[in-house]
C-alpha positions in Angstrom: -28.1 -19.9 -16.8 -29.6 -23.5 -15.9 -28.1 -25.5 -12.9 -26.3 -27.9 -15.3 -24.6 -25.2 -17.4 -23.5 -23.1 -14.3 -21.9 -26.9 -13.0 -20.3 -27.3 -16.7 -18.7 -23.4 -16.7 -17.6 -23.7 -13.1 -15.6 -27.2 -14.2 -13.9 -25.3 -17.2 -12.9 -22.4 -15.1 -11.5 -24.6 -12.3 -9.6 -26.7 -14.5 -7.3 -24.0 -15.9 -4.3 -24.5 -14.9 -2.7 -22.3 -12.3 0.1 -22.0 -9.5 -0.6 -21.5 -6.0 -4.1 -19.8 -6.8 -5.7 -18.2 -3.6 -9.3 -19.0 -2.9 -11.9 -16.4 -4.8 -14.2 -15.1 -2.0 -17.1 -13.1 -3.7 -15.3 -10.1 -5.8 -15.3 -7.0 -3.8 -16.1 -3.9 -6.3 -15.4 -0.2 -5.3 -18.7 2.4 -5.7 -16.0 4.7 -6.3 -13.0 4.0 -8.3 -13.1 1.0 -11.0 -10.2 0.7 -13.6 -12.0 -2.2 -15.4 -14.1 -0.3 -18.1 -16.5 -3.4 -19.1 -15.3 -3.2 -22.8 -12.0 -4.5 -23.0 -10.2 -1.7 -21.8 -8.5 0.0 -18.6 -8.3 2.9 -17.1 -5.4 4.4 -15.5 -4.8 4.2 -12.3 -5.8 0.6 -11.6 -5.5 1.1 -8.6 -6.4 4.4 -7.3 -4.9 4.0 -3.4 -1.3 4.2 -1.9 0.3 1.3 -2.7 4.0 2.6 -2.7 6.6 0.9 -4.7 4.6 -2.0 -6.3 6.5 -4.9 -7.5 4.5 -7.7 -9.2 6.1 -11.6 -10.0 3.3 -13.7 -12.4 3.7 -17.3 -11.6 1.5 -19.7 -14.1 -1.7 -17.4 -14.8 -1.6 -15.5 -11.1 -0.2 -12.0 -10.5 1.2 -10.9 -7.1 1.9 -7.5 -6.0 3.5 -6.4 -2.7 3.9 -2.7 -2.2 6.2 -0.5 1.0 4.2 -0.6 4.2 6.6 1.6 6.1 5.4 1.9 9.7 1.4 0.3 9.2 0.7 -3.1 10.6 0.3 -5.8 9.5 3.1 -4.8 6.6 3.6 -6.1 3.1 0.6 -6.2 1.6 0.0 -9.3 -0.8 -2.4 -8.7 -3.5 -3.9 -10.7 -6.0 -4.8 -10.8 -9.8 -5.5 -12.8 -13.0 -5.6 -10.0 -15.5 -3.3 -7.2 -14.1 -5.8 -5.1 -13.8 -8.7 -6.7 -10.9 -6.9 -6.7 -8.0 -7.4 -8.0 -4.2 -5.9 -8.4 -1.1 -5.3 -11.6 0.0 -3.1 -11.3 3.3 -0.1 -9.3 4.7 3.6 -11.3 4.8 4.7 -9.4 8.1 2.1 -9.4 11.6 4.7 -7.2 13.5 7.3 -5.1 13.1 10.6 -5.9 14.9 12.1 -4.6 17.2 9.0 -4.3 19.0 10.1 -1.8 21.6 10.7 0.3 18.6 7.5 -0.2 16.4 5.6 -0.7 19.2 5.9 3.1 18.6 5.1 5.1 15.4 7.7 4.7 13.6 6.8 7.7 10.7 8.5 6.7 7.7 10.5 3.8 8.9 10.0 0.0 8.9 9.2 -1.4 5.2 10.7 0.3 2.5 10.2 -1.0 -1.9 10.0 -5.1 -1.6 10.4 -6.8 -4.6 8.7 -10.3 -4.7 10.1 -13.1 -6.7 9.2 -16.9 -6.7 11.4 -19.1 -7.0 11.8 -23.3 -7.0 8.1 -23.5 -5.5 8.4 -20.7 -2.7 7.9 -17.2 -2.9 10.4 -14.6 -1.6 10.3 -10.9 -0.2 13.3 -8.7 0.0 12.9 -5.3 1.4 15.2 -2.7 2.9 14.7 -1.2 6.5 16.9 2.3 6.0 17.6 2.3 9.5 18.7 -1.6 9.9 19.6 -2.7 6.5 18.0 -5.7 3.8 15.0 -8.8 4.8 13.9 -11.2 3.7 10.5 -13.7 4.3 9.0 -16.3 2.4 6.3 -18.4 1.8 4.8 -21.2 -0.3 1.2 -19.8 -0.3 1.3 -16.2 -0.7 -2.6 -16.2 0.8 -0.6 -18.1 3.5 2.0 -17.8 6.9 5.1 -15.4 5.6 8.4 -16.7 7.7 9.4 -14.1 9.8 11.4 -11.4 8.4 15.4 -12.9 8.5 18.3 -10.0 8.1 19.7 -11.0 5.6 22.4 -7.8 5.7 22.4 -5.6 8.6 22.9 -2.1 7.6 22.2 1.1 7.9 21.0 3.3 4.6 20.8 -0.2 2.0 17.7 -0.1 0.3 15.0 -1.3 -2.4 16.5 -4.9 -2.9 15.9 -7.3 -5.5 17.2 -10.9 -6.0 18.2 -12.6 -9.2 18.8 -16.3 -9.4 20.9 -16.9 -12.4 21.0 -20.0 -15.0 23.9 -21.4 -13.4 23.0 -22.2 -10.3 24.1 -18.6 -8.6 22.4 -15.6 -7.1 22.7 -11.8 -6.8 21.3 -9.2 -5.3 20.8 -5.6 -6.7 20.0 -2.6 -4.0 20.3 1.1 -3.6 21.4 3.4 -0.8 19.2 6.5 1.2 21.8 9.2 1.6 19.9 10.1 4.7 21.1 6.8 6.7 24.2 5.6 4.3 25.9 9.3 3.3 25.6 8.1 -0.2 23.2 7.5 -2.8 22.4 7.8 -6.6 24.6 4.1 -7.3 23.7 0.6 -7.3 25.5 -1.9 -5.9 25.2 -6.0 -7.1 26.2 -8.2 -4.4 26.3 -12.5 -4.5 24.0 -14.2 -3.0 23.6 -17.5 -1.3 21.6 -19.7 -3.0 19.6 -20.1 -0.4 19.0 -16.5 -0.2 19.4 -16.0 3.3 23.0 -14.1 3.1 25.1 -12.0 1.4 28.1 -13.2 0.3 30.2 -9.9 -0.1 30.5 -6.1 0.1 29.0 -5.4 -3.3 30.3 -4.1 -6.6 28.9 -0.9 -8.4 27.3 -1.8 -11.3 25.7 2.1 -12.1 26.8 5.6 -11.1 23.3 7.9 -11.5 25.0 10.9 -10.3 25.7 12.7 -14.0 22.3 12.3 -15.7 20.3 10.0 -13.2 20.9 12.0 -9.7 18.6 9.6 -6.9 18.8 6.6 -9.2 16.9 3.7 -6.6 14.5 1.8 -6.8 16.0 -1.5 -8.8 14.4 -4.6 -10.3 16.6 -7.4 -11.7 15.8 -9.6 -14.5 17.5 -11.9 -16.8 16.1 -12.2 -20.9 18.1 -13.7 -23.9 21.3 -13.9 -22.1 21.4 -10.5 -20.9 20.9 -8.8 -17.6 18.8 -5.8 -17.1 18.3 -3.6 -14.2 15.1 -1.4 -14.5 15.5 1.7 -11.8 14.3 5.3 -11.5 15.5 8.8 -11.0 15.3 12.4 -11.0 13.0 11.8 -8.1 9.5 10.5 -7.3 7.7 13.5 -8.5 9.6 14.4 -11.5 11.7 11.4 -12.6 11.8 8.9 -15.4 12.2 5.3 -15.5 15.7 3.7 -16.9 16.7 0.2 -18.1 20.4 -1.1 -17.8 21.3 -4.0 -20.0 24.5 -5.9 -19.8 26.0 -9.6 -20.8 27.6 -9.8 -17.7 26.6 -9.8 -14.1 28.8 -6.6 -13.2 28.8 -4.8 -16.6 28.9 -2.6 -17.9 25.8 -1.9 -18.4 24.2 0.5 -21.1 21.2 2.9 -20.3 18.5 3.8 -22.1 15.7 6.1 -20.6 12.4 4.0 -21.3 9.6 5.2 -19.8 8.6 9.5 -18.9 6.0 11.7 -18.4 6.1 13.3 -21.7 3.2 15.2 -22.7 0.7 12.9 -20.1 -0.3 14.4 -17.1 1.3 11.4 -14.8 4.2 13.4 -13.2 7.6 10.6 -12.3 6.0 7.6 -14.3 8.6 5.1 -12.5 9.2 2.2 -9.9 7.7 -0.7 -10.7 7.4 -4.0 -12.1 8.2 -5.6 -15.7 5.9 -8.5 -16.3 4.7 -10.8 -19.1 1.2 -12.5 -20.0 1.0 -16.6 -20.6 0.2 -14.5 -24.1 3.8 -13.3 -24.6 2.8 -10.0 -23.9 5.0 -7.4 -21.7 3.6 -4.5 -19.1 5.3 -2.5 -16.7 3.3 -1.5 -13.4 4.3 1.4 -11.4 3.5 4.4 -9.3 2.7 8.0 -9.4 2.6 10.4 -6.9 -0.3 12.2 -6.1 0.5 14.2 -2.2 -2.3 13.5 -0.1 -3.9 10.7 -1.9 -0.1 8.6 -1.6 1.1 7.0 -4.6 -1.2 5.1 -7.0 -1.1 2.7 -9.1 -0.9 2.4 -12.9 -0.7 -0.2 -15.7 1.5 0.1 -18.8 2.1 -1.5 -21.8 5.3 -2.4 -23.1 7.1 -3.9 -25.7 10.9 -5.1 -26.8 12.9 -3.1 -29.4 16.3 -3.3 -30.3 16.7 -5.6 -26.9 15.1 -2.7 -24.6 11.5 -2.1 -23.4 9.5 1.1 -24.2 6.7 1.4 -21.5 3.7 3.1 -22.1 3.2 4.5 -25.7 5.8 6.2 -28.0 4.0 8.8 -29.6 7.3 10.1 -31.4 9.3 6.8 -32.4 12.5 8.1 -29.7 12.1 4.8 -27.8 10.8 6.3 -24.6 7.2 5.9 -23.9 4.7 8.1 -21.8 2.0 6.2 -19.9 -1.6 6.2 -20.9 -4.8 7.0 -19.4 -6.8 4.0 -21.1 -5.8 1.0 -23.3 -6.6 -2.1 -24.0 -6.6 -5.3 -21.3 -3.7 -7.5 -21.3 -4.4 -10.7 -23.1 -4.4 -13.4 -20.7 -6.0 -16.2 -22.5 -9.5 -15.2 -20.4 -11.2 -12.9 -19.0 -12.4 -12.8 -15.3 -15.0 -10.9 -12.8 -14.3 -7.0 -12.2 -12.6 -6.7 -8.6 -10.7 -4.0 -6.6 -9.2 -3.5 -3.3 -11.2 -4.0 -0.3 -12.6 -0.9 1.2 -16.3 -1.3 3.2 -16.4 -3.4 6.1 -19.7 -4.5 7.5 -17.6 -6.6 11.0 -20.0 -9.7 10.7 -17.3 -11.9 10.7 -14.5 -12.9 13.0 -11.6 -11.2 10.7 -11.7 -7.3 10.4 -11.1 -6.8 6.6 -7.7 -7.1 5.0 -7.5 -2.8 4.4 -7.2 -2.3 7.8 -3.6 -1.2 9.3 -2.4 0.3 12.4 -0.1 2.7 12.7 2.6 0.7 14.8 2.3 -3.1 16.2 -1.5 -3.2 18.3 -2.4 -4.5 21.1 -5.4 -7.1 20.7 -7.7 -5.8 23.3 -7.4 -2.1 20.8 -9.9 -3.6 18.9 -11.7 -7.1 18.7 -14.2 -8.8 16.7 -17.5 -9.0 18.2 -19.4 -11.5 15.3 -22.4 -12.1 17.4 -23.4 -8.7 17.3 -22.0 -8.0 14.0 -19.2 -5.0 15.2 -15.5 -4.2 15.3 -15.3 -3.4 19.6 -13.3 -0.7 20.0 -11.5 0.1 23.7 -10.4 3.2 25.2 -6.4 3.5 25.1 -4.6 5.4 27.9 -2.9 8.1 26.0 1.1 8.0 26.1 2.7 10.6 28.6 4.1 14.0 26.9 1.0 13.3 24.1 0.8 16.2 21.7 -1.4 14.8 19.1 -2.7 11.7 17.2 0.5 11.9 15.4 2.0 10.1 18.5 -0.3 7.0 18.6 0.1 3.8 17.4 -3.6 2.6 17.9 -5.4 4.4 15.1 -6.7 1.5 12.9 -6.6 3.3 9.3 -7.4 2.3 5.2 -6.0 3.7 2.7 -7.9 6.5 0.2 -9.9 5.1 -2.5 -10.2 7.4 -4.6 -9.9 11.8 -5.2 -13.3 12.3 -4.6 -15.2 9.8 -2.2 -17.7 9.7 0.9 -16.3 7.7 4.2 -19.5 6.8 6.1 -19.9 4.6 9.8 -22.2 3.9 11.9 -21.1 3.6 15.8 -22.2 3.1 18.9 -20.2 4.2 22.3 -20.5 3.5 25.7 -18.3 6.0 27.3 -16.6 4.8 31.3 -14.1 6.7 31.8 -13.9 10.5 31.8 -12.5 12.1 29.1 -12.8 9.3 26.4 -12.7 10.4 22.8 -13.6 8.3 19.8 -13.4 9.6 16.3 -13.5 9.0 12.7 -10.0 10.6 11.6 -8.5 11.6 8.4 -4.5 11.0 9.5 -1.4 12.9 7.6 1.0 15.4 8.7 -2.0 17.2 9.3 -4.6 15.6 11.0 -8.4 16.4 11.9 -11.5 14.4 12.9 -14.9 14.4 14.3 -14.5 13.3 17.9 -17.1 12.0 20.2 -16.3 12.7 24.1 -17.6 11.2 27.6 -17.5 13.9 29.8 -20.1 13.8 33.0 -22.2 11.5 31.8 -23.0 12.9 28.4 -21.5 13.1 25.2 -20.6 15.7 23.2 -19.3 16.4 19.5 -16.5 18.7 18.3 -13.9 18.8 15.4 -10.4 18.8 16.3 -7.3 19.5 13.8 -3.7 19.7 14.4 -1.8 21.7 11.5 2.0 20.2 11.2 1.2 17.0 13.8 4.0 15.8 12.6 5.8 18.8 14.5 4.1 17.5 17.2 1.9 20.9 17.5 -1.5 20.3 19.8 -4.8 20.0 18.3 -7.2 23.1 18.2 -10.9 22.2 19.5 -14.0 24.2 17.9 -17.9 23.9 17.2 -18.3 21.3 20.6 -21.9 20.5 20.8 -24.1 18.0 23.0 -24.9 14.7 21.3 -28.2 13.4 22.2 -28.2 9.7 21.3 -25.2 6.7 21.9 -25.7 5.4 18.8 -24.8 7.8 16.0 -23.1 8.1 12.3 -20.2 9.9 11.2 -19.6 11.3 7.6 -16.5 12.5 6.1 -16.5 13.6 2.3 -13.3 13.7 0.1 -13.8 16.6 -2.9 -11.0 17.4 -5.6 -8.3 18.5 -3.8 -8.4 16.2 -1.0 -10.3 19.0 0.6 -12.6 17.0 3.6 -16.0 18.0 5.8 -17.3 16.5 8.8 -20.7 15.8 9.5 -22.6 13.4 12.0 -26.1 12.0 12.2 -28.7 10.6 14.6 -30.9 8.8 12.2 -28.5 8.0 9.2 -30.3 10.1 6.9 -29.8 13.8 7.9 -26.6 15.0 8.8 -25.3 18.1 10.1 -22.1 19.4 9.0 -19.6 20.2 12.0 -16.3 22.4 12.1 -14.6 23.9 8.9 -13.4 22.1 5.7 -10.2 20.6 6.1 -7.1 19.9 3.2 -5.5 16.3 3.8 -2.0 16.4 4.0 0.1 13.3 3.0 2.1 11.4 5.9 6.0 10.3 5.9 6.4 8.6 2.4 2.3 7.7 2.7 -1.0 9.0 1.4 -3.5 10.5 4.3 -5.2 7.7 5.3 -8.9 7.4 6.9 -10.0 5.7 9.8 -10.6 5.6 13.7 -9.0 5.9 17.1 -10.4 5.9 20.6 -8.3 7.3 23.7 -8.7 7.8 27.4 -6.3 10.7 29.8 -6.1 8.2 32.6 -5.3 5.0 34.0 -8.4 3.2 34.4 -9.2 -0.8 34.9 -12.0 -1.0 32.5 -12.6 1.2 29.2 -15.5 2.6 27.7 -16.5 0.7 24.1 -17.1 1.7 21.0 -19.1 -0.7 18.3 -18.3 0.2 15.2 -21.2 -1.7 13.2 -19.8 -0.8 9.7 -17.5 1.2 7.8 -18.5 2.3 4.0 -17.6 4.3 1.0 -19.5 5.3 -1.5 -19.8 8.6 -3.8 
């Protein structure tokens, strides 16, 4: 393509009109999981990675997905797409959790539980529900952008998975759920008014759907408004086995009827459900939601959908009885054009003064954990004094993890530690409710390798040590390879090209409500006033 063509292409593309687009860095694409098939079509999932409870809003020819963050920081992912099926990350809405004295902590399963994002009058709004203190909300103009800081809008304990609805005439509502575990009740859903700003609820509630009969755990709610009637599209039966439902009513409080409209079937996508209902500039209607897959967290697929007799059917209905079952390929949605191939970020070479946007700790960090170090093209890492009564790495906020990419994938890094302070461990960890890692430790001036695995961490059972060896080098390169099965082996390498395998083979285990995640931590037994430093000069997956 000549210079003057390239110019006359870019002006075309740049002209089409969108809302609030985020700038287009160079389109990161995985070696390891692409849903884009090159031809038109998809595969399923489009996203192979935990992003729990996605909820999407389109505004002009842009797509924006949040997911639950729980306890990771920063929180709310905000992701980006122009086809529903090329995603990126773009930013995170929350920087910290508050309280901090509490998620300066792990906080397993807590914090940030199924946003919904909507946009609305030129700003974009996320409600979500912390089960332990009740419903948020932040906003922003830019999504790419500063997020407000989270405002309560209801303080509660057990009031879950929120979604607004501002109506034609000038009011709002709000939708939610309950966790029996923090509220004593569950399996309802409860519409409450709204200010119009959003900012407050402006009563108790009213039911508007009792799940208890034939939807037991009914959650999970997204609100929407379509040729004068309301509908409410919620799961249940339960993550790993449910179905997805749709309410439709001509009034606000009901009653509403139900239709199942979207389950597994005969697919092999076990609880197709909780997600988003979206359209194209196209007219065209798709539904986005998770599935559950243990270690690997829940992942992300792409529906279809279409309107008949005033309800959706998601995915395909292979039997006419107006409930679909998802797919495994189909065509791309028809957006009027077509753009580059793009996933979620994964490798991370540190040559620039921002870690990538996969990275998350496990509670709110401390800058000096981890810094930048541009000029020499690394991510610093520094020694953390370990907390008192520590069992295991189940206990420690400063592990800086990404989420899995894929089932079957190869985690490579290349490091190099300075150990100061006796007793320092580094090491590239796979994190769950069982945990293990190849660790790196400063003991008498040398450095040594082992494995080290803690069954049930989440228990808080100690780690068992085995196959500790001398390293000869400071600079070396870790390995940890995903098969089918989540099943993982360690290895480690002087030279980057032959690496010796080190400890046993190891099954991830999921987390609290997460996916096992991968990553690294670096700890110190003492109180010391400097730390050693590790420079972690990349991070990459690949086959």
């Amino acid at each position: 393509m000549n210079r003057r063509l390239a110019l006359l292409v870019l002006a075309i593309f740049t002209a089409l009109p969108v809302a609030n687009t985020p700038a287009q860095p160079t389109p990161y694409v995985s070696g390891v999981w692409v849903a884009d098939r090159g031809d038109g079509t998809y595969r399923n999932p489009i996203i192979n990675a935990d992003y729990s409870d996605p909820d999407v809003v389109r505004v002009g020819a842009d797509y924006y997905m949040t997911a639950s963050s729980f306890n990771a920081v920063p929180g709310l992912p905000i992701l980006h797409s122009r086809d529903l099926v090329n995603w990126s990350i773009i930013g995170h809405a929350i920087k910290r959790l508050e309280p901090g004295e509490l998620f300066d902590k792990p906080q397993h399963g807590g914090g940030v539980w199924a946003p919904s994002i909507r946009y609305y009058k030129g700003e974009f709004y996320i409600y979500y529900g912390d089960p332990d203190m009740g419903i948020f909300m932040t906003k922003a103009t830019d999504p790419a952008g500063e997020w407000s800081k989270p405002l309560l809008v209801k303080a509660a304990k057990g009031w879950i998975d929120p979604c607004p609805l501002w109506d034609d005439d000038g009011n709002a509502y709000l939708v939610h759920a309950f966790a029996g575990s923090r509220a004593g009740t569950k399996s309802i859903l409860v519409v409450n008014r709204m200010s119009v700003d959003g900012m407050s609820l402006l009563d108790d509630g009213v039911i508007v759907f009792d799940g208890h009969d034939a939807d037991p755990t009914v959650e999970g709610p997204k609100f929407y408004k379509k040729d004068g009637y309301y509908y409410i599209l919620a799961p249940a039966g339960g993550v790993a086995t449910g179905w997805q439902l749709a309410l439709r009513s001509r009034k606000i409080y009901g009653p509403y009827e139900r239709k199942i409209v979207m389950a597994q079937g005969n697919s092999s996508v076990n609880g197709p459900h909780q997600g988003a209902l979206v359209d194209t500039v196209k007219g065209e209607w798709w539904f986005i939601h998770f599935q559950d897959k243990g270690p690997y967290g829940r992942v992300v697929h792409l529906q279809p959908a279409e309107w008949r007799s005033g309800m959706p059917v998601i995915g395909i209905d292979k039997d006419g009885d107006g409930i679909g079952e998802p797919v495994p390929t189909y065509r791309k949605p028809d957006v009027g054009a077509r753009y580059p191939v793009t996933t979620p970020q994964e490798n991370d070479e540190f040559d620039s003064a921002t870690p990538g946007r996969q990275w998350q700790w496990h509670g709110n960090p401390r800058p000096e954990w981890a810094m930048p170090f541009p000029a020499r093209g690394v991510l610093r890492m520094n020694s953390v004094e370990l907390p008192v009564n520590f069992a295991n790495l189940w206990d420690l906020p400063n592990l800086l993890l990404q989420k899995t990419p894929a089932d079957e994938f190869t985690a490579n890094a290349k490091v190099r530690l300075v150990s100061r302070v006796e007793g320092e461990r580094f090491g590239m960890v796979v994190m769950g409710a069982d945990h293990s890692s190849i660790v790196v430790t400063g003991r008498n001036g040398k450095l040594f390798i082992s494995r080290s695995t803690a069954v049930d961490a989440d228990k808080r059972i100690s780690a068992v040590e085995s196959d500790e060896r001398p390293l000869a080098a400071d600079t070396f390169y870790l390995r940890a390879r995903f098969a089918a099965g989540a099943v993982v082996s360690f290895s480690y390498s002087l030279d980057g090209k032959e690496f010796i395998t080190i400890g046993d083979r190891f099954k991830a285990r999921e987390g609290r409500w997460i996916g096992a995640k991968i990553g690294f931590f670096f700890t110190r037994p003492t109180r010391f006033n400097d730390s050693g430093t590790a420079d972690i000069d990349w991070f990459r997956i690949e086959r």
